[in-house]
C-alpha positions in Angstrom: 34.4 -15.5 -31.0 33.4 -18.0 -28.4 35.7 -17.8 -25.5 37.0 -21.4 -23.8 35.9 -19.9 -20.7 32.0 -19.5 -21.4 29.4 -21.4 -20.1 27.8 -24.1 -22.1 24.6 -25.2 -21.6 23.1 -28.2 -23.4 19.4 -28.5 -24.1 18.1 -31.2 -21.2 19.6 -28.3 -18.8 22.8 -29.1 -18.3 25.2 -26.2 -17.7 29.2 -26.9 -17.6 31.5 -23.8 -16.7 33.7 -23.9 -19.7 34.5 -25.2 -22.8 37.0 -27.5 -21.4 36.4 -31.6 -20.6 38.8 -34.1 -19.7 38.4 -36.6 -22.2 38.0 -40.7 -21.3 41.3 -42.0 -21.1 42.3 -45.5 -20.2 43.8 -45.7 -16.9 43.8 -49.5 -15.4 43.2 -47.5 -12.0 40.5 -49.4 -10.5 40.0 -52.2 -8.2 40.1 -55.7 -10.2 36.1 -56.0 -9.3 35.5 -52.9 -11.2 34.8 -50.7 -8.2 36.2 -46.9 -8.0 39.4 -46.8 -6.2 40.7 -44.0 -4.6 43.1 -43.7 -7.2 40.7 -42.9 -9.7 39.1 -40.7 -7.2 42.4 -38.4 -6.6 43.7 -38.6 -10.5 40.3 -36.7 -11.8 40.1 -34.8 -8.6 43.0 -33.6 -9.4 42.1 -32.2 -13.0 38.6 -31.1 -11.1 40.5 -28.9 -9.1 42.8 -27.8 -12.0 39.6 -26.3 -14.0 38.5 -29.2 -15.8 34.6 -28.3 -15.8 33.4 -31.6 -18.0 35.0 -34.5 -16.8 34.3 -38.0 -19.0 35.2 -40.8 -16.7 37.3 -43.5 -18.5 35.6 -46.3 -20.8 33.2 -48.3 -18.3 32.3 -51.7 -19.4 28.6 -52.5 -19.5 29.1 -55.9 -19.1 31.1 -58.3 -17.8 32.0 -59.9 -20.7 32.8 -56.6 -22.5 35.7 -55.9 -20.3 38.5 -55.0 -21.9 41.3 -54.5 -20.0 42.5 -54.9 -16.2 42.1 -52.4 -13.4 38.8 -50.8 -15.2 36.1 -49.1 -13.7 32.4 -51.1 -14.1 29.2 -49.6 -14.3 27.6 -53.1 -14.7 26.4 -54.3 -11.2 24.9 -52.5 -8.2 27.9 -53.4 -6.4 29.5 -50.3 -8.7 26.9 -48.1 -7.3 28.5 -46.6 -4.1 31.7 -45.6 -6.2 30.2 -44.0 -8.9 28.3 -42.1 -6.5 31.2 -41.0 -4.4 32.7 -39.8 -7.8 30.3 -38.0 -9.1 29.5 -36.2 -6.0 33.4 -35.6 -5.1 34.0 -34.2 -8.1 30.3 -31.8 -8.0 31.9 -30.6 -5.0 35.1 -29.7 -6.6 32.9 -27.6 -9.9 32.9 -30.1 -11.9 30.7 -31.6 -13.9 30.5 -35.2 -14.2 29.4 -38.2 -17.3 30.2 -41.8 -17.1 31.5 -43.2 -21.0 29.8 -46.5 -21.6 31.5 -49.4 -23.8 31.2 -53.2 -24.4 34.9 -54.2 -26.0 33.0 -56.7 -28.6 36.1 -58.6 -30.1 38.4 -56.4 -28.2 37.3 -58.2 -24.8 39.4 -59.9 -22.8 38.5 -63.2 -22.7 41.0 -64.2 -19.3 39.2 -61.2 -17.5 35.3 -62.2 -18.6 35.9 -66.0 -18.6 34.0 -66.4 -22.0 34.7 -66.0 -25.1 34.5 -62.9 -27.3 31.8 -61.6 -29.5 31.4 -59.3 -31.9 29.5 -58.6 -35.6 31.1 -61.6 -37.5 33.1 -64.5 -36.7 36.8 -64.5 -36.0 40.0 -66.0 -34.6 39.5 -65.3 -31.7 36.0 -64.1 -31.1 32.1 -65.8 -31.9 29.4 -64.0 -34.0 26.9 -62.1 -32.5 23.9 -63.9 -31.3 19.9 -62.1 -31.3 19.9 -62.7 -27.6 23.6 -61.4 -27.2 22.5 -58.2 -29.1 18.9 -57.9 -27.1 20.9 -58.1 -23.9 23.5 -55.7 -24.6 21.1 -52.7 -25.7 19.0 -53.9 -22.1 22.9 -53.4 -20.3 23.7 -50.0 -21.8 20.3 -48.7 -20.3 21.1 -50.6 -17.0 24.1 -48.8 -17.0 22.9 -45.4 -18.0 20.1 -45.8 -15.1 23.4 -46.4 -12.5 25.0 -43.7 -13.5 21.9 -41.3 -13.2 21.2 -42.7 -9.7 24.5 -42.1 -8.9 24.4 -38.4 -9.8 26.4 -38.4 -12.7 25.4 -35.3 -14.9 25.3 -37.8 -18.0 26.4 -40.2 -20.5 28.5 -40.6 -23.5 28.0 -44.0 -25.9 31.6 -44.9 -26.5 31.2 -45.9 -30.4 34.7 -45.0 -31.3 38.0 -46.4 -31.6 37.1 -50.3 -32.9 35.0 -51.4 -29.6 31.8 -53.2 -30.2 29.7 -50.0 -31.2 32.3 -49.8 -34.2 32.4 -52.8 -34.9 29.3 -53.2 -36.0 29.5 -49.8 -38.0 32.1 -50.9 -39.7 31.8 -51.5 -43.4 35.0 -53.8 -43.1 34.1 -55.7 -40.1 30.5 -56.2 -40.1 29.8 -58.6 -42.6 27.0 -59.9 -41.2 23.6 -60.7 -43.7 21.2 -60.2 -41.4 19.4 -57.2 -40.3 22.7 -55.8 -38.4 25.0 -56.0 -41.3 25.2 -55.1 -44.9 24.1 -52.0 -45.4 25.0 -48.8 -43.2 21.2 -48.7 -41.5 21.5 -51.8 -40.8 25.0 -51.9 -39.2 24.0 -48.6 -38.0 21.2 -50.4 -36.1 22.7 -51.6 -32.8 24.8 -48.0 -31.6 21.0 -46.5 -32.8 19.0 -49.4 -31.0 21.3 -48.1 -27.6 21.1 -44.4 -27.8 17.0 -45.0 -28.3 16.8 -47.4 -25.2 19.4 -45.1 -22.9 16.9 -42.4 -23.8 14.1 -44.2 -22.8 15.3 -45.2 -19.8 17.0 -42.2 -18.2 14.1 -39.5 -19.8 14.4 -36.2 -21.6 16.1 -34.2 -18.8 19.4 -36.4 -18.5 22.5 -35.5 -21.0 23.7 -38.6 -23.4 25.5 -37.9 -26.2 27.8 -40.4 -28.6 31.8 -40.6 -29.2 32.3 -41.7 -32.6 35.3 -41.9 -35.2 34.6 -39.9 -38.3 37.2 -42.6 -40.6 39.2 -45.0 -40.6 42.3 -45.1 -38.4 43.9 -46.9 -35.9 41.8 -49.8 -34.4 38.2 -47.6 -36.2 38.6 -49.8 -39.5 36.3 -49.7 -42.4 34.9 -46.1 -41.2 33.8 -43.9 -43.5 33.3 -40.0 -43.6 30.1 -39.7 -45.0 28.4 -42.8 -43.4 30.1 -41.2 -40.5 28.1 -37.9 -40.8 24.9 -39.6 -41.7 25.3 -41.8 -38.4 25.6 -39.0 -36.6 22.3 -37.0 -38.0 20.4 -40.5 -37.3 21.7 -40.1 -33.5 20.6 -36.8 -33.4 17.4 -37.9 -34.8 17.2 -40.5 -31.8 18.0 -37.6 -29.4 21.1 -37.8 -28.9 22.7 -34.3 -27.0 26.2 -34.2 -28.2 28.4 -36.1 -30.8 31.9 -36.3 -30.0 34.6 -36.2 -32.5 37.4 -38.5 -32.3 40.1 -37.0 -34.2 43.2 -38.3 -33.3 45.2 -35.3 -34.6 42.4 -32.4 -34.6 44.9 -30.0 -36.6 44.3 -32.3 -40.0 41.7 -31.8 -42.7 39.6 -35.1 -43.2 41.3 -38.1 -45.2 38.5 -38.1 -47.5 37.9 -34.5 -48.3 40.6 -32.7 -47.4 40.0 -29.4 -48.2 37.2 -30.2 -45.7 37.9 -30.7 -41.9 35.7 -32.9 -39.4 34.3 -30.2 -37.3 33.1 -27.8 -40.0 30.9 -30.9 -42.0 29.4 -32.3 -38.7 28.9 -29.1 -37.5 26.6 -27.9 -40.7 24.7 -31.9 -40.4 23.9 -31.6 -37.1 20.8 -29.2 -36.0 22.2 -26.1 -33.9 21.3 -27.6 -30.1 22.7 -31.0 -30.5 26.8 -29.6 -29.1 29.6 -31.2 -30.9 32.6 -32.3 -28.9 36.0 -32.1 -30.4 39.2 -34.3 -29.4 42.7 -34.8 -30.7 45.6 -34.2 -29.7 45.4 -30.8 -28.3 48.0 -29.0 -26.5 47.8 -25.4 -26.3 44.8 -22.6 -25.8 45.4 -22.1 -29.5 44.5 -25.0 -31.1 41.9 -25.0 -28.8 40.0 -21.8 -29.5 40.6 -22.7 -33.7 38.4 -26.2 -32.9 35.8 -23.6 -31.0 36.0 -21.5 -34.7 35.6 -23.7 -36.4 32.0 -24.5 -34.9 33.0 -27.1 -31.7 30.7 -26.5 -28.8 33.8 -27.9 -26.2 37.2 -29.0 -26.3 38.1 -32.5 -24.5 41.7 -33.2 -23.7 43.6 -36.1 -23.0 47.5 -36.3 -23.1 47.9 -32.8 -22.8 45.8 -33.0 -19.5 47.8 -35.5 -17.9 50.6 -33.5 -18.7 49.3 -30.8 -17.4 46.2 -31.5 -14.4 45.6 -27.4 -14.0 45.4 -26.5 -17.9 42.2 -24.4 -17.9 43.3 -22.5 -14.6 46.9 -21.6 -16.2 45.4 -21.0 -20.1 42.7 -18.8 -18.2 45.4 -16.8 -16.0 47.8 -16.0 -19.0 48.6 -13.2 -20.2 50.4 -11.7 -23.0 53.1 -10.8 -20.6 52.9 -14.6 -19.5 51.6 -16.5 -21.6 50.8 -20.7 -20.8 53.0 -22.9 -22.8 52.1 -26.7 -21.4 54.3 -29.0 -20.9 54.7 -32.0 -23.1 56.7 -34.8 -23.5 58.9 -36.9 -23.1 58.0 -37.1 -18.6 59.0 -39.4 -16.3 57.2 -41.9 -13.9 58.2 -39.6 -11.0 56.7 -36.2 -13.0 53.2 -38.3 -13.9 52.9 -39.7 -10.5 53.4 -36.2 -8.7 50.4 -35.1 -11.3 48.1 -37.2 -9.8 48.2 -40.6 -11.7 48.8 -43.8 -10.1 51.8 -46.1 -10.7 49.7 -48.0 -12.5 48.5 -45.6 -14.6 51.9 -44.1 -15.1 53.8 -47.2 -16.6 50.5 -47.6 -18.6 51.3 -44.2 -20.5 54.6 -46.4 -22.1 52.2 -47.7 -24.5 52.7 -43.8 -26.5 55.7 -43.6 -28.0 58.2 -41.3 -26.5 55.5 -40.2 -23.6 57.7 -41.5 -20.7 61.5 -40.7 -20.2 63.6 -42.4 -17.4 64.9 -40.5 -14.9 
């Protein structure tokens, strides 16, 4: 059985340490312009130098007007350059590999952040329908984005097209109902995340690791997703040379919704050829549950809550032993406890948004 402490080596060349990333979380860490802060810097330092050997940075807005929320980090001007590059060479220095995650909100922008409106696949409320010239200029922003993050030194990419941003959006069988060529049937809302992996590609060559975050089904803010368009999204990605796909599960324990005798991991797993590495995230907390996703064919484990829990969780799962084992903390924590593991005050209050994640003191 693959151990969480092997190598893994993707096929552009790319070799990580382990089998153990921290996944993208939202933070609202960085400067208002979009600009690393040393915040950031010191909260996934901190994970870097607790054995984290994949580090996704958190969502990174393409676009001005696909910001999302306040405080995140920007990978949409040259003015974002010098930060990105101080990350990604910071955290080199500390064994860590290094990928920016890319997003556009769609309707989930903030429209008092971007100063315009929202857009997304199909009119609502609160946000306009898609325009050609607003869907040319997004792929051409994703690539510009990719290109910073390469020139910065970042070891890749990952295509945030999970969790309801504009990527899903436009997958989604509820959401998209637009009758053009970008709505209707799944290649055709399939056509915009695939019209972005094919220009990142072409901009950033063969050599330089993208892969895709997706949703497998329908939960949460991911509405209208479906399982087996799902799968066949992902073999079209791979098709369009995508390195990775990674698995937004929510609760990684579960059997799919719609099959479920059948869990996520082991259907992607036998879609996807053998050298495109399947990422796996939800909800993780102990070595355990880890090393089942790794059985159950995942390539690598991403973490998020149970990382900010606990910054060092590859160093202590690695030095256990059956005489000591690692039991990680959990929840409930308080602002003092999240702060002295390396997130900002910012971040910390943030982390009220999970139910029963912070405790006062």
């Amino acid at each position: 059985m693959t151990s969480l402490f092997e190598p893994l080596a993707f096929r552009t060349g790319l070799t990580v340490k382990s089998r153990l990333a921290l996944a993208a979380m939202t933070n609202k860490q960085s400067h208002e312009d979009g600009t690393l802060s040393d915040d950031e810097l010191r909260w996934l330092r901190m994970r870097a130098d607790g054995g984290f050997r994949l580090i996704f940075t958190c969502a990174s807005h393409v676009a001005k007007d696909g910001q999302g929320w306040s405080g995140e980090l920007g990978c949409f001007s040259d003015a974002h350059l010098p930060g990105l590059t101080r990350l990604a060479t910071d955290l080199r220095e500390h064994g860590s590999s290094t990928m920016a995650q890319l997003f556009h909100g769609g309707v989930r922008a903030d429209a008092a952040l971007s100063g315009t409106k929202p857009w997304t696949a199909t009119e609502t409320e609160t946000a306009r329908a898609a325009t050609e010239e607003d869907l040319t200029r997004v792929i051409r922003e994703f690539g510009d984005a990719a290109v910073r993050a390469k020139a910065a030194g970042m070891d890749g990419v990952e295509l945030h097209g999970a969790h309801g941003y504009l990527l899903t959006q436009f997958l989604s069988a509820t959401e998209n109902q637009r009758q053009d060529s970008w709505g209707g049937s799944l290649p055709n809302r399939a056509r915009l995340i695939r019209s972005v992996m094919r220009e990142v590609r072409a901009r950033v060559g063969a050599s330089f690791t993208v892969g895709v975050r997706l949703s497998p089904e329908d939960f949460g803010n991911a509405k209208g997703m479906d399982l087996d368009e799902s799968i066949q999204t992902a073999r079209w990605l791979a098709e369009d040379s995508a390195d990775f796909i990674h698995l937004s599960l929510w609760r990684s324990e579960l059997m799919t919704k719609k099959r479920p005798e059948e869990h996520a991991v082991n259907v992607f797993r036998a879609a996807l050829p053998a050298d495109v590495k399947l990422i796996v995230a939800g909800a993780v907390w102990t070595p355990g549950e880890a090393s089942a996703l790794l059985e159950r064919g995942a390539d690598l484990v991403a973490l998020g809550r149970s990382a900010i829990v606990n910054p060092d969780w590859p160093r202590r799962a690695e030095e256990a032993t059956s005489a000591a084992p690692f039991e990680p903390k959990r929840p409930p924590v308080t602002i003092e406890e999240l702060t002295a593991r390396g997130l900002s005050k910012t971040f910390a209050e943030y982390m009220r948004v999970w139910k029963g994640f912070v405790k006062d003191a």
